[in-house]
N, C-alpha and C positions, 0 to 999 in steps of 0.2 A: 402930054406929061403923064406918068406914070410910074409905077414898078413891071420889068419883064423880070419873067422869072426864067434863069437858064439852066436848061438840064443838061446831066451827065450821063452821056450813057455808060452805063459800066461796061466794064469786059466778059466774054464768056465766061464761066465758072472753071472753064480749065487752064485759062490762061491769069485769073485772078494768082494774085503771090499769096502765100503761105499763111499772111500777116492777116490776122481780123482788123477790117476795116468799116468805118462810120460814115455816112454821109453827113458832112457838115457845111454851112452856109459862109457864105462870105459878100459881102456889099462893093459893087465895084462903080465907078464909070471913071472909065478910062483906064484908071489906076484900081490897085485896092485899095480901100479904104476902111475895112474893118474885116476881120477874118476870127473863124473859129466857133462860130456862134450857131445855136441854132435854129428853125427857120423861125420861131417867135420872135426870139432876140433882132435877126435879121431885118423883121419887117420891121419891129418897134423902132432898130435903126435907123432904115428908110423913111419912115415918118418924121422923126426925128429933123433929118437933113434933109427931106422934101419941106417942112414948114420954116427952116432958117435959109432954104435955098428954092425956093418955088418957082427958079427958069429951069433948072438940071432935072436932067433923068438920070435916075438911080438905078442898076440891075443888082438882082439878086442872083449867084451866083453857085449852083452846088459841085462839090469835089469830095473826092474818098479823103478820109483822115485816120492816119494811122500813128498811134501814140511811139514816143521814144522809146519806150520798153518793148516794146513789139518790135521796134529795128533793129533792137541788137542781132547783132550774129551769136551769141552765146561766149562761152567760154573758151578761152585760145589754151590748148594745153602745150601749147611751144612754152606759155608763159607761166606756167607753175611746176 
């Protein structure tokens, strides 16, 4: 029993998109179960639900995050 920690490999720098992106944590087993956080929050997570749940294994889980504002496409000028 424990925490694995999984990594992401990111992409080349040339194939990265446009969009500044963060690496941010998420707690999984199986399913996710808490998302967004980062890796302190993560572990205090784990801990968390490793001492109300101490048969389960918990991974910690990291992905690129990229905020709403950063997705827009910008302004449609079909529409003004």
């Amino acid at each position: 029993m424990g925490i694995r920690l999984i990594t992401f490999s990111p992409k080349s720098s040339s194939t990265m998109s446009k969009y500044e992106t963060m690496i941010k944590y998420r707690v999984i087993n199986k399913e996710i179960l808490a998302c967004d956080m980062d890796l302190e929050e993560a572990l205090m997570t784990v801990e968390v639900l490793r001492i109300n749940n101490p048969d389960k294994i918990y991974d910690i889980e990291d992905y690129n995050w990229t905020s709403v504002e950063q997705r827009r496409l910008g302004r449609d000028p079909d529409l003004h």
